[in-house]
MIZAMAR-741252 format. One record per residue (C-alpha): residue number from 1; residue in three letters; x, y, z. Coordinates in Angstrom, 1 decimal. Layout:
% residues N
+-----+--------+--------+--------+--------+
! num ! residu !      u !      v !      w !
+-----+--------+--------+--------+--------+
! NUM !    ALA !      X !      Y !      Z !
...
+-----+--------+--------+--------+--------+
//
This chain:
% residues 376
+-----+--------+--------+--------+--------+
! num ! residu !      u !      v !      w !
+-----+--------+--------+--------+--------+
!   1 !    UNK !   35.3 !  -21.3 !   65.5 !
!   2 !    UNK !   34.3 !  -23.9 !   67.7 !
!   3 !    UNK !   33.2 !  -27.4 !   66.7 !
!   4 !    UNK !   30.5 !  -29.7 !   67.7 !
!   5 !    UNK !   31.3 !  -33.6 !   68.1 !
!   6 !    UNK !   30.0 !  -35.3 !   64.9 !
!   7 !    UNK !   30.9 !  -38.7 !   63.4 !
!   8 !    UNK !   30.6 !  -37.2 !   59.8 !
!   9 !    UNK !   32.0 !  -34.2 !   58.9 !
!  10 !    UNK !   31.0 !  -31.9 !   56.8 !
!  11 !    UNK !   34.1 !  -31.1 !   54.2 !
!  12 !    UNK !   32.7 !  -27.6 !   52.5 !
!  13 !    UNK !   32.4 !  -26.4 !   56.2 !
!  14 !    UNK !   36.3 !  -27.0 !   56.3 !
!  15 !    UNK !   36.8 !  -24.8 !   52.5 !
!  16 !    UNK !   34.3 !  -21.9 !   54.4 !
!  17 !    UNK !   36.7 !  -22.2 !   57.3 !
!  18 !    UNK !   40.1 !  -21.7 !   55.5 !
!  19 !    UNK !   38.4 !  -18.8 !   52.6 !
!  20 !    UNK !   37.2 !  -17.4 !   55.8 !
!  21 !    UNK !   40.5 !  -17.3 !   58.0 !
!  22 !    UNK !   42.4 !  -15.8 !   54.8 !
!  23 !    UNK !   40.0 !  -13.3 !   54.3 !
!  24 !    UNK !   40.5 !  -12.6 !   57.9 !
!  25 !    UNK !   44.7 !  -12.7 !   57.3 !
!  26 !    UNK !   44.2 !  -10.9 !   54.4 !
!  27 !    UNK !   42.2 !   -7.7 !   56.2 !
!  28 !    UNK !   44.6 !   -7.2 !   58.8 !
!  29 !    UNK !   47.6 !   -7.2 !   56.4 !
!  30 !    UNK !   46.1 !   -4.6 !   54.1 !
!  31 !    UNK !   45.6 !   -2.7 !   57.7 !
!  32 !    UNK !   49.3 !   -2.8 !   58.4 !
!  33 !    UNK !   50.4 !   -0.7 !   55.2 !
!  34 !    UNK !   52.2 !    2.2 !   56.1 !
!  35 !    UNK !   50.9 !    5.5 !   56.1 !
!  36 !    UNK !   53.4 !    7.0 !   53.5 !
!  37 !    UNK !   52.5 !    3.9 !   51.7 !
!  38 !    UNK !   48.9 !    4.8 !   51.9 !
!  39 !    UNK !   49.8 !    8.3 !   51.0 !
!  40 !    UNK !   50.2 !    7.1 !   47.3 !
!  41 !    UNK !   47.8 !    8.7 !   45.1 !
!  42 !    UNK !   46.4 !    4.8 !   43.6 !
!  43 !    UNK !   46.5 !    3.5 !   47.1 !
!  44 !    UNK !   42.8 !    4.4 !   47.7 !
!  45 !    UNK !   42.0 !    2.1 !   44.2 !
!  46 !    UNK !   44.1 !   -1.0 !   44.7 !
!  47 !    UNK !   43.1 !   -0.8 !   48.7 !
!  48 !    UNK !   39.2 !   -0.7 !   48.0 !
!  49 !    UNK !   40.1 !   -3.6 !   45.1 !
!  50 !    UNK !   41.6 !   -5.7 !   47.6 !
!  51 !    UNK !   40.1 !   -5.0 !   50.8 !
!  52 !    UNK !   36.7 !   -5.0 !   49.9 !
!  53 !    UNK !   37.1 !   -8.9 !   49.0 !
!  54 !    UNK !   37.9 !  -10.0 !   52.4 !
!  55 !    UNK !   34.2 !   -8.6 !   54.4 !
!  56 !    UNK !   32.7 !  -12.2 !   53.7 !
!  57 !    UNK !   35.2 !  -13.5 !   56.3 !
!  58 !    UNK !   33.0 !  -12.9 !   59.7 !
!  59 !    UNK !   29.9 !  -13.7 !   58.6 !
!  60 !    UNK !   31.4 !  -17.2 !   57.2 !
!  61 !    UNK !   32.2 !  -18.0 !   60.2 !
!  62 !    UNK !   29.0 !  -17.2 !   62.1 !
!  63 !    UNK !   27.3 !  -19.2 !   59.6 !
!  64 !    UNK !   29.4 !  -22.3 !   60.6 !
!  65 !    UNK !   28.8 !  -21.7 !   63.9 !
!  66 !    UNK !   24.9 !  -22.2 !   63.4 !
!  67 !    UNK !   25.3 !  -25.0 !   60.9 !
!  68 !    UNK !   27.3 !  -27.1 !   63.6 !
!  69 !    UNK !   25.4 !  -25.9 !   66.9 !
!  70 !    UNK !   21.8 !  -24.9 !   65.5 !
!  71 !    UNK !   19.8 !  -26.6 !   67.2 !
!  72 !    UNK !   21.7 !  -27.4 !   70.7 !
!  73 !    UNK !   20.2 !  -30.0 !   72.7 !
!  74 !    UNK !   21.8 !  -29.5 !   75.7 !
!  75 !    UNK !   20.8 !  -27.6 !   78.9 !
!  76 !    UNK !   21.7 !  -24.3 !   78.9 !
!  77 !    UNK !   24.3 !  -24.5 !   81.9 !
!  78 !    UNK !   26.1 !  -27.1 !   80.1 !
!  79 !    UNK !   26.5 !  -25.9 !   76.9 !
!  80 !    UNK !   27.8 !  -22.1 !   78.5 !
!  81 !    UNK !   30.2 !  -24.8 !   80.8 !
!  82 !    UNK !   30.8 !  -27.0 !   77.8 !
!  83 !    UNK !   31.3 !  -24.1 !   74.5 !
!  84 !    UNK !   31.9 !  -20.7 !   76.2 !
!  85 !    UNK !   34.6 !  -22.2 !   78.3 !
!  86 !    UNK !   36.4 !  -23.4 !   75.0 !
!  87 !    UNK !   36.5 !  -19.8 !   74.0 !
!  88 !    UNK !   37.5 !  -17.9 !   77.1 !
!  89 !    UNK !   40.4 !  -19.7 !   78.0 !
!  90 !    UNK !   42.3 !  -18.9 !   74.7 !
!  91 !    UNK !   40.8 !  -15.9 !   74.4 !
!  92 !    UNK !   42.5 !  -14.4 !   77.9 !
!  93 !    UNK !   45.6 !  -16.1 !   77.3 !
!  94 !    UNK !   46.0 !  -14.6 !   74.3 !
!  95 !    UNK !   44.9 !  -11.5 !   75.3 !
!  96 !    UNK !   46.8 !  -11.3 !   78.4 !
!  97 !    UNK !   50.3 !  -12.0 !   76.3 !
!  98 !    UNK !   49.0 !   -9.1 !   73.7 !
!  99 !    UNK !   49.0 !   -6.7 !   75.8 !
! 100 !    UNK !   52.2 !   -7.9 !   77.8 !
! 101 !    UNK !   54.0 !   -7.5 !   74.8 !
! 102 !    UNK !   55.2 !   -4.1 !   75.1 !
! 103 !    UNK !   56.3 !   -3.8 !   78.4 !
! 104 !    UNK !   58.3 !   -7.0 !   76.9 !
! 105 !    UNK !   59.7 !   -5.1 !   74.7 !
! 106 !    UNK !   61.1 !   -2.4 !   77.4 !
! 107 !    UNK !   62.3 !   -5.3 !   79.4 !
! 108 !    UNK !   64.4 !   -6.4 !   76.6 !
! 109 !    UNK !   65.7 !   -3.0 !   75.9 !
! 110 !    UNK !   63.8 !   -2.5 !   72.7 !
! 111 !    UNK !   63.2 !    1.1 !   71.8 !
! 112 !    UNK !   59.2 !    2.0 !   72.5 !
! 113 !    UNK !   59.3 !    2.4 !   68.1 !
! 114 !    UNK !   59.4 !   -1.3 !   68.0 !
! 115 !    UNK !   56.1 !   -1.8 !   69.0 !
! 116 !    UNK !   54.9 !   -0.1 !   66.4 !
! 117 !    UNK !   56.4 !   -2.5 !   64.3 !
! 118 !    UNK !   53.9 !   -5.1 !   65.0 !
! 119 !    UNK !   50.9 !   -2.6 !   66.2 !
! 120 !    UNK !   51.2 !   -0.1 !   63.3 !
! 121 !    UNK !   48.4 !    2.1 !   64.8 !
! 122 !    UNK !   48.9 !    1.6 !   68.6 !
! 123 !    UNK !   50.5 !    4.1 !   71.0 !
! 124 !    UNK !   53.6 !    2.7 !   71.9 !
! 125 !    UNK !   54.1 !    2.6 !   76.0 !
! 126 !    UNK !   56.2 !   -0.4 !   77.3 !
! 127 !    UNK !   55.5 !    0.7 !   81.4 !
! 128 !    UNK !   53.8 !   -2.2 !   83.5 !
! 129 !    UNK !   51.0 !    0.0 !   84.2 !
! 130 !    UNK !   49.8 !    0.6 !   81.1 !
! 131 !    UNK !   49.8 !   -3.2 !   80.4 !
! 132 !    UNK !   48.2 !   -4.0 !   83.4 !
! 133 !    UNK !   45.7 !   -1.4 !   83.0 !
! 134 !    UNK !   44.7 !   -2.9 !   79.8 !
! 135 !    UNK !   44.6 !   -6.3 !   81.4 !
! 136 !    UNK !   42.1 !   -5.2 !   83.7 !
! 137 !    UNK !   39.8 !   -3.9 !   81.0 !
! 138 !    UNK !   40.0 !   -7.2 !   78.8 !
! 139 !    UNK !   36.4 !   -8.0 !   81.2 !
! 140 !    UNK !   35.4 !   -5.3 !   79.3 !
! 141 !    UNK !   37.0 !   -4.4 !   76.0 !
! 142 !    UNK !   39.6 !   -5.1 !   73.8 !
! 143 !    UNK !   42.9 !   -3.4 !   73.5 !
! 144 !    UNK !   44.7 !   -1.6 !   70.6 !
! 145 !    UNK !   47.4 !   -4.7 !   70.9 !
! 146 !    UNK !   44.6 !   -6.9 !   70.7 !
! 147 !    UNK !   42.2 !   -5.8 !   68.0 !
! 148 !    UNK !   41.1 !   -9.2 !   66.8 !
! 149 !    UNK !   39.6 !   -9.8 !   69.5 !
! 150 !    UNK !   37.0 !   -7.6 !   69.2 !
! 151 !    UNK !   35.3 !  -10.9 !   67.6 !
! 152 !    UNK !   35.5 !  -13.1 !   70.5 !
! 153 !    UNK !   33.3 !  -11.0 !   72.7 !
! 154 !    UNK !   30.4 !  -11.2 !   69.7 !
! 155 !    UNK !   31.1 !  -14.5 !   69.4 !
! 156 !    UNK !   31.0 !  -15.4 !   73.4 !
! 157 !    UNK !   27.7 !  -13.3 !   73.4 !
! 158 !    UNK !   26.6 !  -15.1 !   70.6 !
! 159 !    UNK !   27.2 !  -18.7 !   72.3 !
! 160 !    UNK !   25.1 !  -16.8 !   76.0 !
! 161 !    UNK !   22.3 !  -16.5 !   73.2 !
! 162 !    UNK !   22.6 !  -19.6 !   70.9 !
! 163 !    UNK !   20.2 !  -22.0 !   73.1 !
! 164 !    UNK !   17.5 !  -19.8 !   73.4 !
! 165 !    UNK !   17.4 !  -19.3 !   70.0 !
! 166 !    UNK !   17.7 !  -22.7 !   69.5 !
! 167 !    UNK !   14.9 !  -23.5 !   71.0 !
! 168 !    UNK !   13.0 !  -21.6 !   68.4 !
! 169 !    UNK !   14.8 !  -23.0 !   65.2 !
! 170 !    UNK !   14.3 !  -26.7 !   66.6 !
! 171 !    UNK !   10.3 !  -25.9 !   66.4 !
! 172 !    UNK !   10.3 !  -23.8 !   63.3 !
! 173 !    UNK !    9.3 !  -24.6 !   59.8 !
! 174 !    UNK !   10.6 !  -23.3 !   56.5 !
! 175 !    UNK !    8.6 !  -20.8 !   56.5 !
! 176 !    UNK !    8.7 !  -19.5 !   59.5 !
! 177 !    UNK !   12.2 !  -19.2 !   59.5 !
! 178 !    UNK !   12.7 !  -17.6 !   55.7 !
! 179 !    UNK !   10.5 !  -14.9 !   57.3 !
! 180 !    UNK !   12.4 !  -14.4 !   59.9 !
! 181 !    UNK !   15.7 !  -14.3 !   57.8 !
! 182 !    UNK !   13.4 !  -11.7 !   55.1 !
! 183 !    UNK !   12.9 !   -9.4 !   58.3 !
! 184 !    UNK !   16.7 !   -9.7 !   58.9 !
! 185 !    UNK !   16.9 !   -8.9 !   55.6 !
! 186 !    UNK !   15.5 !   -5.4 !   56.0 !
! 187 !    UNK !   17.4 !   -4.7 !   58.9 !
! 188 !    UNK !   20.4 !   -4.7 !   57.1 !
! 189 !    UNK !   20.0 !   -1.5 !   55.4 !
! 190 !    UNK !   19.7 !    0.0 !   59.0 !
! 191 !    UNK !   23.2 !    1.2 !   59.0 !
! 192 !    UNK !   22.8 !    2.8 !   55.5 !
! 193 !    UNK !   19.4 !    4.4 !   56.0 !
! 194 !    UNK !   20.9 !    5.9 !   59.4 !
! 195 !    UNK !   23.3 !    7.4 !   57.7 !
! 196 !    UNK !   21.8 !    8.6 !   54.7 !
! 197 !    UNK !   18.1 !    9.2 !   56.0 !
! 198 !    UNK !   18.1 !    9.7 !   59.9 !
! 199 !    UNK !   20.2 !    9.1 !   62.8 !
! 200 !    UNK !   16.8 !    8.4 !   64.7 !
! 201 !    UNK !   15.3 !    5.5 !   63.0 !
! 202 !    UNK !   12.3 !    3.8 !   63.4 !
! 203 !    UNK !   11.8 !    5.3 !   67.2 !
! 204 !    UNK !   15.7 !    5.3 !   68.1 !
! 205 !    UNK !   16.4 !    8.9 !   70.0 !
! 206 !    UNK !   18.3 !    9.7 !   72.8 !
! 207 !    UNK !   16.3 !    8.2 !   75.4 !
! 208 !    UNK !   16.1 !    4.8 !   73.1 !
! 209 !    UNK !   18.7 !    3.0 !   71.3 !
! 210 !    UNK !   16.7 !    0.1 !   70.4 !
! 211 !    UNK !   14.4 !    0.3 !   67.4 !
! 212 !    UNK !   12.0 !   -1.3 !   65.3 !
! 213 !    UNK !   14.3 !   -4.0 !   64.0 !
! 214 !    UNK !   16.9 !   -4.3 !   67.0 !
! 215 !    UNK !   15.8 !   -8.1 !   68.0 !
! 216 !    UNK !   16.3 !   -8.9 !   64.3 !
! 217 !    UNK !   19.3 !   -7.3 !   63.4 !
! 218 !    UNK !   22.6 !   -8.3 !   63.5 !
! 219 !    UNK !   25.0 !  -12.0 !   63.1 !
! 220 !    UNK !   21.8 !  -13.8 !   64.8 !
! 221 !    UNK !   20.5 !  -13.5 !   60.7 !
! 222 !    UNK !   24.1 !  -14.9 !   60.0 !
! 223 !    UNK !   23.6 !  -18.5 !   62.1 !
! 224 !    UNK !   20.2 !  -19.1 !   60.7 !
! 225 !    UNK !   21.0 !  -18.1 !   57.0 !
! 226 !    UNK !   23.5 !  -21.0 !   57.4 !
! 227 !    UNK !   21.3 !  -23.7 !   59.4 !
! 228 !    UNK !   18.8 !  -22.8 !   56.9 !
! 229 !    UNK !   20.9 !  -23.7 !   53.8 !
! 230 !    UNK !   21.8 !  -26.5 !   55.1 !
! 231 !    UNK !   18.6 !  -28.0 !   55.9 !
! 232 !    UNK !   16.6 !  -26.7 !   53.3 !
! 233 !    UNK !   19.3 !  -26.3 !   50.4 !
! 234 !    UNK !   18.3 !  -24.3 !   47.1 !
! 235 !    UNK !   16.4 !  -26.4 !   44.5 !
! 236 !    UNK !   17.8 !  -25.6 !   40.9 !
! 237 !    UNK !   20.9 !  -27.0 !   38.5 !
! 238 !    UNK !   24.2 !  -26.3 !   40.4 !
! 239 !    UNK !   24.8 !  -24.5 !   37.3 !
! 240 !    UNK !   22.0 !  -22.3 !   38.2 !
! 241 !    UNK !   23.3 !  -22.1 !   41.9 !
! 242 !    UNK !   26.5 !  -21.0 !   40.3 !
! 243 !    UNK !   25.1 !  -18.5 !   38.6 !
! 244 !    UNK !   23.1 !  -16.9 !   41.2 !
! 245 !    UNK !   26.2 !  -17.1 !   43.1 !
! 246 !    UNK !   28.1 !  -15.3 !   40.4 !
! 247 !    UNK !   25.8 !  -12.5 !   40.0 !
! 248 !    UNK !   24.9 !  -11.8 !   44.2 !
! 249 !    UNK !   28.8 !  -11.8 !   44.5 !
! 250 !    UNK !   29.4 !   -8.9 !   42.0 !
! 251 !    UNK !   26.8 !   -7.0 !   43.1 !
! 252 !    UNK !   27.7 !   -7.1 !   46.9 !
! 253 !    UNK !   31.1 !   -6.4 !   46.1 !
! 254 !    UNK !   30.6 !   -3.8 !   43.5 !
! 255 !    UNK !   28.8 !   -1.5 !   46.1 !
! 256 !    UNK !   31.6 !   -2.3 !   48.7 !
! 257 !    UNK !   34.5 !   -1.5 !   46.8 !
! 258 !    UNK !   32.7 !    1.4 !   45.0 !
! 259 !    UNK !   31.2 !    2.4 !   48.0 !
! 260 !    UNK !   34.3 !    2.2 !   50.4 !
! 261 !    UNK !   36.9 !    3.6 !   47.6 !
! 262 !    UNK !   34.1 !    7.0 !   47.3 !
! 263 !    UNK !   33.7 !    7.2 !   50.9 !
! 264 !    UNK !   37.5 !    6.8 !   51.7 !
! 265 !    UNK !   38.6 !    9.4 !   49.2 !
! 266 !    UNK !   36.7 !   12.2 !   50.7 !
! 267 !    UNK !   39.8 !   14.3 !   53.4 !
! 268 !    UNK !   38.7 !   13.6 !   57.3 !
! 269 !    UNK !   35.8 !   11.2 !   56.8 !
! 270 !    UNK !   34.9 !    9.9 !   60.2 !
! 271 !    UNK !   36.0 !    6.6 !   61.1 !
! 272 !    UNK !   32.0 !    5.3 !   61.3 !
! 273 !    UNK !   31.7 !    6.8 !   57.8 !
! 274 !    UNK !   35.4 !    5.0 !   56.5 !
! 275 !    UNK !   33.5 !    1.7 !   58.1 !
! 276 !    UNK !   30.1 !    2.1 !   56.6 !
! 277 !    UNK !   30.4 !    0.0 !   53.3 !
! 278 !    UNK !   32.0 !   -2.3 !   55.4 !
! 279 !    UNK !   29.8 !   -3.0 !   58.0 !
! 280 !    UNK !   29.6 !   -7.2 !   58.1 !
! 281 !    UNK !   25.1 !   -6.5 !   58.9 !
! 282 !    UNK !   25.2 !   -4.8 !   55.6 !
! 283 !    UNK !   23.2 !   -6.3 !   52.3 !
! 284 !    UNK !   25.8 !   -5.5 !   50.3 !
! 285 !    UNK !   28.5 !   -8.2 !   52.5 !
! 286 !    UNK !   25.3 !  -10.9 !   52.8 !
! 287 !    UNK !   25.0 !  -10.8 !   48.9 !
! 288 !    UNK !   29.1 !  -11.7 !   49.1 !
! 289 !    UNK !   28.7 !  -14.0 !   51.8 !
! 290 !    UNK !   25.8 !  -15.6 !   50.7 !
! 291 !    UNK !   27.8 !  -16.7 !   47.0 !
! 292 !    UNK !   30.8 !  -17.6 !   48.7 !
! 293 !    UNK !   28.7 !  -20.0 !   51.1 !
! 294 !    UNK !   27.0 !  -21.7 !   48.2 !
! 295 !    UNK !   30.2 !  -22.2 !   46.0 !
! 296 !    UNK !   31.2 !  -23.8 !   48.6 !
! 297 !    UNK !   28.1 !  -25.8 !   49.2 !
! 298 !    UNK !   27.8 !  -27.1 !   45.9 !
! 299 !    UNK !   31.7 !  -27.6 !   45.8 !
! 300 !    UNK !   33.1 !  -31.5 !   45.1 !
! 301 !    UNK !   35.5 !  -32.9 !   46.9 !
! 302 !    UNK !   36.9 !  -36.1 !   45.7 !
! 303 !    UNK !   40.7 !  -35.8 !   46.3 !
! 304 !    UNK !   41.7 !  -37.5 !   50.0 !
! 305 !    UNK !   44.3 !  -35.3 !   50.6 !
! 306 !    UNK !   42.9 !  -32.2 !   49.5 !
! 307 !    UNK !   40.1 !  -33.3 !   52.4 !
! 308 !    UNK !   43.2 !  -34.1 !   55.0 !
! 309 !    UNK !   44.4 !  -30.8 !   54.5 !
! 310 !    UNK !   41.1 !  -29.0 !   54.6 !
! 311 !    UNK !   40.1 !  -31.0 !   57.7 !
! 312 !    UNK !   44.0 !  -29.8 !   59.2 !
! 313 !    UNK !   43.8 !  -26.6 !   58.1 !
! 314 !    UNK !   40.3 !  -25.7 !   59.8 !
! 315 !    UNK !   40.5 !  -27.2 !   63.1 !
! 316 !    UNK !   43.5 !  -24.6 !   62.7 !
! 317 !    UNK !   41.9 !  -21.3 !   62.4 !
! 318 !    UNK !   40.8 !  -20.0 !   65.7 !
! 319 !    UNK !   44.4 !  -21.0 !   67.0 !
! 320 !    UNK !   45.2 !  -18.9 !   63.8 !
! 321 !    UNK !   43.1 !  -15.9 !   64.6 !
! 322 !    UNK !   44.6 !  -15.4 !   68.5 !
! 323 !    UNK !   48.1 !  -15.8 !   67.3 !
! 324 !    UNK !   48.7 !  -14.1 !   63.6 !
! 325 !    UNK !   49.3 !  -10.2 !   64.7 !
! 326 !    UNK !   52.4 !  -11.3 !   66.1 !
! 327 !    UNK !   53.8 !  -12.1 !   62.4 !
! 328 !    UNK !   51.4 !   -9.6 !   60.3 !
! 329 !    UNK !   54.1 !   -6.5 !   60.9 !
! 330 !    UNK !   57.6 !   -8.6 !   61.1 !
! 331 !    UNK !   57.0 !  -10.6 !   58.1 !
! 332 !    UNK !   55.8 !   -6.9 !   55.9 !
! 333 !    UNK !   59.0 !   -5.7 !   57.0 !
! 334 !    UNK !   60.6 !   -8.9 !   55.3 !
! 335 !    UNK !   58.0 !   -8.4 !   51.9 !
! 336 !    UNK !   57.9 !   -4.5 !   51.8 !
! 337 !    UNK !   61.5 !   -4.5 !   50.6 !
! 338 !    UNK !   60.7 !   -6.0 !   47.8 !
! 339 !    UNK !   60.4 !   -4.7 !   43.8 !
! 340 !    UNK !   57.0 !   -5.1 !   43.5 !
! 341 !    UNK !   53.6 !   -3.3 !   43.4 !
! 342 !    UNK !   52.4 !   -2.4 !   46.8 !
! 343 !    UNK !   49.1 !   -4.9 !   46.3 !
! 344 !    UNK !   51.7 !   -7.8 !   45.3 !
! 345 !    UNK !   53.7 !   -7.1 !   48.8 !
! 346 !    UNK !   50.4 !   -7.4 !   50.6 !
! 347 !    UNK !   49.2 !  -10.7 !   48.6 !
! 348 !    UNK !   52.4 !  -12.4 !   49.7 !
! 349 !    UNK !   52.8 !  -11.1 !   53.2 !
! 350 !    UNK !   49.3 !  -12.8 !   53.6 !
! 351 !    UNK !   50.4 !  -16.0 !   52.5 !
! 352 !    UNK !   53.9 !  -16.2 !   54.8 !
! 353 !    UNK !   51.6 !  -14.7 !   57.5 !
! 354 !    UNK !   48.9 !  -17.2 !   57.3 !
! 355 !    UNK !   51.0 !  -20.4 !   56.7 !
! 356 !    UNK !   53.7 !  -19.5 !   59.1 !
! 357 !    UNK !   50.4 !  -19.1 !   62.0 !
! 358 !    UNK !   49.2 !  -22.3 !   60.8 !
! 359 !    UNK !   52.7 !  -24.0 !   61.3 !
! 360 !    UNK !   52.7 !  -22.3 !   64.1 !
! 361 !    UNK !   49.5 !  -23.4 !   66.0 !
! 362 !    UNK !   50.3 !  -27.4 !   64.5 !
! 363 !    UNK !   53.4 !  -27.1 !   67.1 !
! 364 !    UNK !   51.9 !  -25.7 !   69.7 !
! 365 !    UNK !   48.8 !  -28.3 !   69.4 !
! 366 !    UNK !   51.1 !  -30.9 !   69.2 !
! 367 !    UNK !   52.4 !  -30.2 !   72.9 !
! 368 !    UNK !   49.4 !  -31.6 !   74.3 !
! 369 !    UNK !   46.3 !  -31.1 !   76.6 !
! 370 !    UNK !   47.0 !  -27.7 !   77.0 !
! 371 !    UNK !   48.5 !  -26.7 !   73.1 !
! 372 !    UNK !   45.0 !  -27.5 !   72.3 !
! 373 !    UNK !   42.9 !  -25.6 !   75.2 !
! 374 !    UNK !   45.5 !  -22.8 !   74.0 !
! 375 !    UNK !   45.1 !  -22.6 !   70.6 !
! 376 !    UNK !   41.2 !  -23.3 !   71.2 !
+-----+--------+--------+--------+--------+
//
């Protein structure tokens, strides 16, 4: 997440940052269970539990993102040469050295197995040509070595379309954007009602894949909902606020978990169906993100060092997201050894994982010029 240049900083955007990145940790540690491990009859329960808790993590992030760049008062060229060049140059190195990595591993006379031990779902191939085959399609796509970064491209395309929508929030009213946020609204249930209703929905068919609430749907909903909160905050008790929170929360996540653990336990569901409750454009993950956001929002913060940390810690987390599938399978071979309950493992490989990226990314920022264009 990228940052713009403020002389006052805005600490709950730091607390949304770091819930947001160990969501994030959190989702790719539950992917890397095992399969016999996932075979276990009350894996389907503790893995809907846990997993349904981290789908806020995305949209947090967006919501930042329109909070520190909504509205952008630069000229367009600048802000692509100024913003979208902060992203792409981490975001090829790092992709470039993910899908190196198993042809590394044939170089150093690894067996092709030990990829899996950091990719648990990739085919293993450590030949040149595979990697530089992947390398070629980075323009284009992500690879299985580098999944994370299927976020990148959103958010890149999200920055190409950030100040033309900008324009519009910088002359919009209240109102004008809560109905604009209300149609968003609607589209969310898109994914849901294609499922459940129609694959061809509201004039989508073969010829047409844009329908009657395309140019509302999707994270563009995200960066306003945040701007919006910001600059026009709710107007009750923060006890009320609380509340509110409270009760959107457990209603988002009760038809995630519910709705993921149903969906999941039915043999050969299709990976779109597996995803469904999932889906970050989804009511059900606003209503989480939205309570997370204003917990946040309404949050104190009176200890300094809690701040410094916060402030440490979140100019941290993209450096965090490009770097933290390298340790997500070598440090749940050091956990999965353990006596524990399988849930437990996964808790405390998500810690080491996301403190050891953090400690990580410190050093390499601490190099210099270049640590910090790496690490973004």
């Amino acid at each position: 997440m990228k940052e713009k240049v403020s002389t006052q900083r805005i600490v709950f955007l730091d607390l949304i940052k770091v819930i947001a990145i160990f969501l994030m940790v959190a989702n790719h540690c539950v992917d890397n269970v095992t399969p016999m491990e996932r075979a276990e009859p009350w894996y389907n329960l503790w893995g809907s539990v846990y997993n349904s808790f981290t789908r806020p993590a995305i949209p947090l992030f967006v919501m930042v993102t329109g909070i520190l760049l909504l509205p952008t008062r630069m000229a367009m060229g600048k802000f692509y040469k100024k913003k979208i060049s902060r992203l792409v140059t981490p975001f090829l190195v790092w992709s470039v050295l993910y899908n190196l990595f198993p042809w590394f591993t044939g170089v150093m006379g690894c067996e092709p197995s030990s990829i899996n031990l950091f990719f648990k779902w990739a085919e293993p191939s450590q030949t040149f040509s595979d990697a530089l085959k992947n390398i070629c399609m980075i323009p284009f796509n992500f690879s299985a070595f580098a999944v994370q970064m299927w976020y990148v491209y959103m958010l890149i395309g999200i920055y190409l379309y950030l100040p033309i929508f900008s324009a519009w929030v910088e002359k919009s009213d209240k109102k004008s954007q809560r109905i604009f946020l209300g149609i968003w609204m609607v589209s969310l249930f898109v994914p849901y009602l294609r499922n459940f209703l129609t694959q061809n929905l509201w004039g989508e068919c073969s010829w047409n894949e844009f329908g009657l609430f395309y140019y509302f749907a999707g994270f563009s909903g995200y960066l306003l909902l945040g701007y919006h909160l910001v600059n026009y905050p709710l107007q009750f008790s923060k006890m009320k606020k609380y509340l509110l929170a409270l009760v959107a929360f457990a209603i988002g996540y009760g038809v995630t978990m519910i709705g993921f653990k149903e969906t999941t336990a039915v043999p050969g569901q299709s990976e779109e169906m597996v995803e469904l409750f999932f889906t970050f454009c989804s009511p059900n993950v606003a209503l989480m993100t939205f309570a997370i956001f204003i917990v946040c929002q309404n949050a104190t913060f009176s200890n300094a060092k809690l701040n410094g940390f916060l402030i440490k810690f979140s100019i941290c987390t993209f450096g965090i997201w490009m770097c933290h599938y390298f340790f997500v399978g070598p440090i749940y071979l050091l956990v999965r050894s353990l006596d524990a309950p399988v849930l437990l493992k996964v808790f405390i490989e998500n810690i080491l994982v996301l403190l050891l990226s953090f400690v990580f990314v410190l050093i390499v920022r601490s190099t210099g010029k270049w640590g910090k264009i790496i690490m973004g």
